[in-house]
C-alpha positions as CSV (number, residue, x, y, z in Angstrom):
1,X,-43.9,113.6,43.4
2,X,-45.6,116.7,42.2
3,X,-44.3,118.7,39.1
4,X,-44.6,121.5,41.4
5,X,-41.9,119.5,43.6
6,X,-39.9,118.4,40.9
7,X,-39.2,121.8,39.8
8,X,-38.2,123.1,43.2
9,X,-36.0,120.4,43.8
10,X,-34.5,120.8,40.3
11,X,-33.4,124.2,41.4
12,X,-32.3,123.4,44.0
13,X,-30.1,120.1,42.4
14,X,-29.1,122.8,40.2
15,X,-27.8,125.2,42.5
16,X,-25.6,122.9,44.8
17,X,-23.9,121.7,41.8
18,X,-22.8,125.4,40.8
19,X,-21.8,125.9,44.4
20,X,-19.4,122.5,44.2
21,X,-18.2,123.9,41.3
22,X,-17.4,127.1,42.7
23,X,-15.4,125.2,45.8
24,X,-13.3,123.1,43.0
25,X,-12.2,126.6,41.2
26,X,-10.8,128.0,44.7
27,X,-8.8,124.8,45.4
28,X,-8.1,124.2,41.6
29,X,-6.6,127.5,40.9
30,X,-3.8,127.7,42.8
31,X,-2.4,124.9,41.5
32,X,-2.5,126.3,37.7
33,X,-5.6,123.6,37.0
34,X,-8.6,125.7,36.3
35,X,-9.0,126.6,32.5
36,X,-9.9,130.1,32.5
37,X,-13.4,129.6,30.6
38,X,-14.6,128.1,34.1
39,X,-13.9,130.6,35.6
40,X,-15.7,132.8,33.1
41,X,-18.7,130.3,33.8
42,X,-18.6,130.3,37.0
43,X,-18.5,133.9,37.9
44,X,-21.6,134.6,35.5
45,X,-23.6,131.9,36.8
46,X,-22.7,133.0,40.3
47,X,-25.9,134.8,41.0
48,X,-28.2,132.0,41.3
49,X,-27.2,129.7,43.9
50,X,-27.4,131.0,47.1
51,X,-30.0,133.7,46.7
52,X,-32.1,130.4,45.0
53,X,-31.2,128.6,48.6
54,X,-32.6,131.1,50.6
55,X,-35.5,132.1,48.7
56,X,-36.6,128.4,48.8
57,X,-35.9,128.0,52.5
58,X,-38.0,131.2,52.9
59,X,-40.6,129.4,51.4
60,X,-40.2,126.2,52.9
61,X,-40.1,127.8,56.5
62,X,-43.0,129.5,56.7
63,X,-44.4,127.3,59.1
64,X,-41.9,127.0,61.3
65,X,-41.7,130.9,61.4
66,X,-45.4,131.4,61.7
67,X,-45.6,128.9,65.5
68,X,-43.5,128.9,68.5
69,X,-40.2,130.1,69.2
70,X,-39.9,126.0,70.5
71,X,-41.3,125.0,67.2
72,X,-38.8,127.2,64.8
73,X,-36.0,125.8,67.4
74,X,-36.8,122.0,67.4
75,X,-37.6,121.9,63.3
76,X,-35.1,124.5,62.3
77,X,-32.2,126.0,64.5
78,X,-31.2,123.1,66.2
79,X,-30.7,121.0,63.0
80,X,-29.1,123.9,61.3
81,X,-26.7,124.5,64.3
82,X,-26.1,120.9,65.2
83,X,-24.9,120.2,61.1
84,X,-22.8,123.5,61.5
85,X,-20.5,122.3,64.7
86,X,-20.8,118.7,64.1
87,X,-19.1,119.9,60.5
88,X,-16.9,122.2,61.4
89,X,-15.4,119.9,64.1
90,X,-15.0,117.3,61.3
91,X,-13.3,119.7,58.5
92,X,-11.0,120.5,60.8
93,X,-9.8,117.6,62.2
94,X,-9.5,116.1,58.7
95,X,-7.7,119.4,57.5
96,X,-5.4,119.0,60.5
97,X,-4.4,115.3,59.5
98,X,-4.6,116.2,55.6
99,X,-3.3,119.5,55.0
100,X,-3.6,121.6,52.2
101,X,-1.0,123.8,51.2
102,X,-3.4,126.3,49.7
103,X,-5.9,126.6,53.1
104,X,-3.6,127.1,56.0
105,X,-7.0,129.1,58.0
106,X,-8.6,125.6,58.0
107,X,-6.6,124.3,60.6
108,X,-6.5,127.7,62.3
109,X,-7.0,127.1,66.1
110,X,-9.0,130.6,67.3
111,X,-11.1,130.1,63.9
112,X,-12.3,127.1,65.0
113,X,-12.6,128.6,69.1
114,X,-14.8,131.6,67.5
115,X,-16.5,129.8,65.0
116,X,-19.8,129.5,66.7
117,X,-20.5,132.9,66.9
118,X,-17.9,134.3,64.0
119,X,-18.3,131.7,61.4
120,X,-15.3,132.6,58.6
121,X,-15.6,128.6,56.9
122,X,-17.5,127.5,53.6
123,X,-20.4,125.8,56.2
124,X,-21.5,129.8,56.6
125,X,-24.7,129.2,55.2
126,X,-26.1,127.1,57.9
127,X,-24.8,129.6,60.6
128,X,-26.4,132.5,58.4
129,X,-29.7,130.4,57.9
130,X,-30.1,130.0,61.5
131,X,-29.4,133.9,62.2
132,X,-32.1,135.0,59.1
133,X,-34.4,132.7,61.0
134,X,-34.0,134.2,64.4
135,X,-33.9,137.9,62.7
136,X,-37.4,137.4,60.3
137,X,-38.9,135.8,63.7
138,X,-38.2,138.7,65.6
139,X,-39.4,141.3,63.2
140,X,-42.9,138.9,62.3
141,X,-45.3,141.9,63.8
142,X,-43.5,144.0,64.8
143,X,-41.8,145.7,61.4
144,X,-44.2,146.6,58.6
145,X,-43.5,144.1,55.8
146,X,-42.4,146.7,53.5
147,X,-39.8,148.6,55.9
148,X,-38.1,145.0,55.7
149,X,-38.0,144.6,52.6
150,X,-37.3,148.0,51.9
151,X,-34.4,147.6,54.5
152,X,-33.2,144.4,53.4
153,X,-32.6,145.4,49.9
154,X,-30.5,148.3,51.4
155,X,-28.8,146.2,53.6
156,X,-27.9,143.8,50.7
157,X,-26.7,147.0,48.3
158,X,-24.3,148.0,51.3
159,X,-22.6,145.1,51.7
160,X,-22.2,144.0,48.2
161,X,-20.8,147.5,48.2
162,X,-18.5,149.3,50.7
163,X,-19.6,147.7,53.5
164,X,-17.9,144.8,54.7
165,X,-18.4,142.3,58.1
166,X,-15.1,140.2,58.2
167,X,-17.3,137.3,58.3
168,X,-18.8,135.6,55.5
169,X,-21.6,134.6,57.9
170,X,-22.6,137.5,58.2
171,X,-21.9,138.9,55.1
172,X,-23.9,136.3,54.0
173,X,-26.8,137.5,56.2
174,X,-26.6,140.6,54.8
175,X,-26.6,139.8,51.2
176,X,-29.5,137.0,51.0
177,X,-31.8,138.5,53.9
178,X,-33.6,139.7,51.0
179,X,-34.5,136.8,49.3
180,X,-35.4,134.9,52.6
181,X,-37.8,137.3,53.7
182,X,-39.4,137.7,50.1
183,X,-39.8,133.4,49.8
184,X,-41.4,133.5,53.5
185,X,-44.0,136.1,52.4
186,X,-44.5,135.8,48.9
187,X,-43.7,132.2,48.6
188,X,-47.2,130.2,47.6
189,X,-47.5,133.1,45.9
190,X,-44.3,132.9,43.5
191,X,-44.2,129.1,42.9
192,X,-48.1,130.0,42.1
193,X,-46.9,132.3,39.1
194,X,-44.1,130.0,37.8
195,X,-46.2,126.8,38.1
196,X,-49.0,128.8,35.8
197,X,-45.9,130.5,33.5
198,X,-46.6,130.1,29.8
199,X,-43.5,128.5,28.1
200,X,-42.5,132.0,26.9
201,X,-41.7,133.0,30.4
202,X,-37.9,130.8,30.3
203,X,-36.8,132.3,27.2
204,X,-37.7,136.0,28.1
205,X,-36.3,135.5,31.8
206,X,-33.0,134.4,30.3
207,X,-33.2,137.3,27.9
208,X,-33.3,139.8,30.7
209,X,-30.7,138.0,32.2
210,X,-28.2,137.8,29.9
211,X,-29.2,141.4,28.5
212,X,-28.5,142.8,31.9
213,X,-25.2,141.1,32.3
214,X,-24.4,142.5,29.0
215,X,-25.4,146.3,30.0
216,X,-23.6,145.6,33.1
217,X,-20.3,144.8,31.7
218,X,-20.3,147.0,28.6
219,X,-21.0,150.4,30.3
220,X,-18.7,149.1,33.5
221,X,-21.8,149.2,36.2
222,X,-20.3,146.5,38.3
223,X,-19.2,148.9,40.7
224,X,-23.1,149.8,41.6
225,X,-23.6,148.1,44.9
226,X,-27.6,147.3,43.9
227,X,-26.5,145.8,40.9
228,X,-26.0,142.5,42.2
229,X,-29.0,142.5,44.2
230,X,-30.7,142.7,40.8
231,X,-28.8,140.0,38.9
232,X,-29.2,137.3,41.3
233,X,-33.2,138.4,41.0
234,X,-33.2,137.8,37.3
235,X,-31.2,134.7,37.4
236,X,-33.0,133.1,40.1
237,X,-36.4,134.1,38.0
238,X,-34.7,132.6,34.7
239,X,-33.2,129.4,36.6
240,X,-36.6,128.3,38.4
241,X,-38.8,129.0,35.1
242,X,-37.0,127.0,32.7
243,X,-36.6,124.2,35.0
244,X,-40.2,124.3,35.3
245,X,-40.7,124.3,31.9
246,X,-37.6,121.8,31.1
247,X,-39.4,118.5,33.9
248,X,-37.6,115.5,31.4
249,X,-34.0,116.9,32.0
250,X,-34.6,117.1,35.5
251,X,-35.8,113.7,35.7
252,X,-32.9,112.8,33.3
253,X,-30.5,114.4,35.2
254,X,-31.8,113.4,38.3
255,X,-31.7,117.2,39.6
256,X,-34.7,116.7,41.5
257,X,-33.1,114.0,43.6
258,X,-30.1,115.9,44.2
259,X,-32.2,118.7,45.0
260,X,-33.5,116.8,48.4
261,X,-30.2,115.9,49.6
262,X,-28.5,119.6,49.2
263,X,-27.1,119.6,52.9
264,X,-25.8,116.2,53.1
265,X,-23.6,117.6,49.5
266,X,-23.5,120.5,50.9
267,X,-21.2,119.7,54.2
268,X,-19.5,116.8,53.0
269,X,-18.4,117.7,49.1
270,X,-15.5,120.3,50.1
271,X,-13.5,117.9,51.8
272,X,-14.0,115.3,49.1
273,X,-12.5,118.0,47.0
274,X,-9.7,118.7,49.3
275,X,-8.7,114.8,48.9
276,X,-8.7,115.0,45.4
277,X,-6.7,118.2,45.0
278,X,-4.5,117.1,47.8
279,X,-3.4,114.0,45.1
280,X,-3.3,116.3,42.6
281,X,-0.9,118.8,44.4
282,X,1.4,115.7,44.4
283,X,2.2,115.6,40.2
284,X,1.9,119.5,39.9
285,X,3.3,120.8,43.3
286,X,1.3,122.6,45.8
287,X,0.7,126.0,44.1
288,X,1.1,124.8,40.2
289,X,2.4,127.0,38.0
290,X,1.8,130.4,36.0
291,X,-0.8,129.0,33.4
292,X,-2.9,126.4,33.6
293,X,-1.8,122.9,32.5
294,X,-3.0,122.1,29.0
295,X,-4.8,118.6,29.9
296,X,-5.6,118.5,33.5
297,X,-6.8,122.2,33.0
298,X,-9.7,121.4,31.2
299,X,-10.2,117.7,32.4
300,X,-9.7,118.1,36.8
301,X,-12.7,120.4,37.3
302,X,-15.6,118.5,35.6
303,X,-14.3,115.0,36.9
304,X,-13.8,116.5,40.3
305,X,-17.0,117.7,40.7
306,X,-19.0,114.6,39.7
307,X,-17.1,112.7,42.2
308,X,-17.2,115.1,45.0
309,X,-21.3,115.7,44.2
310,X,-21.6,111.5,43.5
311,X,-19.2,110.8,46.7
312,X,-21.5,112.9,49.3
313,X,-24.6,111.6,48.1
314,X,-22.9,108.2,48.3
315,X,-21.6,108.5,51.4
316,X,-25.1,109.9,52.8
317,X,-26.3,106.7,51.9
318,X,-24.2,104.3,53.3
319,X,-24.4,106.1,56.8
320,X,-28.3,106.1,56.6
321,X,-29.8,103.8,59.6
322,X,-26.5,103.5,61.4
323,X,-25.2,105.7,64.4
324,X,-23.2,107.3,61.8
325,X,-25.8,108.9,60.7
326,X,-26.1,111.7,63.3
327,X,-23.4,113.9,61.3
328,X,-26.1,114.4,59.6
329,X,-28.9,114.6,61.5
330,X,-29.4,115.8,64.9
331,X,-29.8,112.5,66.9
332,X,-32.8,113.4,69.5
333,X,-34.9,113.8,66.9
334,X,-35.5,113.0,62.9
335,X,-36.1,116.6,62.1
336,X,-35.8,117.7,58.3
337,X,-33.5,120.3,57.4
């Protein structure tokens, strides 16, 4: 493995973790078992994970984008779309024999009918991946490069803003267009400059980060729709550069490694978490209380999290070589997602 690889993965390691993280807040809170400075983190850090995804699949699509319309479907959209029914099919039926009193839509009959077109479920982003695909396919030749961009970055300001789909699909779409188009375009380009980056470049990425967030929240500018088009730009920047620079923790933490199994965590973590909050909903009751409990508060999020992340790479595992194995991959053919 390259360093070049090991950073990229890294991020990406990095990035699924926050998004289990995120998943264990929703279905923690409602029972009173989130302590508030998680929630803090989380909704600081919450501008790096998904515009990291897309930017990276940009970049790791440009082939597929660049040949046939049967190429970009056998390599990309059918293994995207084949994950996406396969595990919303498979969320609901477990949410239908194990149901959460929090998440009543999961089990939600016309959801699940519309899904393939209206997709409303946490598995958006492999629906939304398959419609940027399509959509940056489409306009290859056709639209000047910097009328999408251009358009993209209004597109995103709009729907962060006043704008809003009902779908977080498409909302989805909307937001992260941006960052797909810019990784397909720019992308040898960008892990060019953060491979050559000085060790400088981390420490004044997170600067602007931080100093932004802090301008943002002390003069109230959250309500600026382009704002956080331009915080999940900095914090992607800071994220990927000190990972670069920072190759013995990923290794340590085995980030990189995580990194290449992001869809297999991806589909299967949020129903390990359901389990676990399901037990938990048993001592505390099914919507907890007022404030959070005192131990579990502090003690459920991080333990969930580490078994829900160490459970889906497990179970990816165990399935791999056996017919099992086509939840997670689409069976006619051993195409990477």
């Amino acid at each position: 493995m390259t360093e070049r690889v090991q950073w990229l993965d890294g991020a990406r390691g990095v990035a699924i973790v926050m998004i289990v993280i995120h998943h264990a807040v929703i279905l923690l809170a409602p029972l009173g078992l989130v302590h508030p400075d998680y929630v803090v983190a989380r909704d600081l850090l919450a501008t790096f994970p998904m515009p990291l995804f897309f930017l990276v699949s940009g970049v790791l699509s440009r082939s597929a984008l660049t040949g046939s319309w049967g190429h970009l479907w056998r390599y990309r959209l059918a293994p995207l779309l084949w994950l996406y029914v396969v595990w919303t099919l498979v969320r609901f039926a477990w949410f239908s024999l194990v149901p959460l009193a929090t998440r009543p839509d999961e089990t939600d009959l016309v959801r699940l009918l519309v899904s393939p077109v209206w997709p409303t479920s946490g598995l958006w982003y492999l629906h939304a991946l398959a419609v940027v695909l399509v959509v940056t396919k489409l306009m290859a030749g056709r639209v000047p490069l910097a009328v999408q961009l251009v358009g993209a970055t209004l597109l995103s300001a709009a729907f962060f803003g006043p704008l809003d789909s009902g779908s977080i699909g498409y909302e989805g779409v909307a937001h992260y267009l941006l960052f797909f188009l810019v990784g397909a375009h720019f992308g040898p380009r960008l892990v060019g400059a953060v491979q050559g980056s000085t060790r400088v470049a981390p420490v004044l990425a997170v600067v602007a980060f931080l100093g932004a967030v802090v301008v943002v929240r002390l003069f109230v500018l959250q309500w600026l729709p382009i704002v956080p088009v331009v915080l999940s730009a900095l914090a992607v920047a800071a994220g990927v550069l000190v990972l670069r620079h920072a190759p013995r923790l990923t290794s340590a933490l085995r980030l990189d490694v995580l990194g290449r199994l992001t869809l297999v965590v991806y589909v299967t973590h949020f129903i390990l978490l359901s389990a676990m909050t399901s037990l938990l909903a048993l001592v505390v009751g099914p919507f907890g209380g007022a404030q959070p409990h005192p131990v579990l508060g502090v003690v459920a999020l991080p333990v969930m999290v580490a078994a829900a992340v160490a459970g889906s790479v497990g179970i990816g595992t165990l399935v791999r070589r056996t017919p099992l194995e086509s939840i997670y991959r689409l069976p006619a053919r051993r195409a990477s997602v």
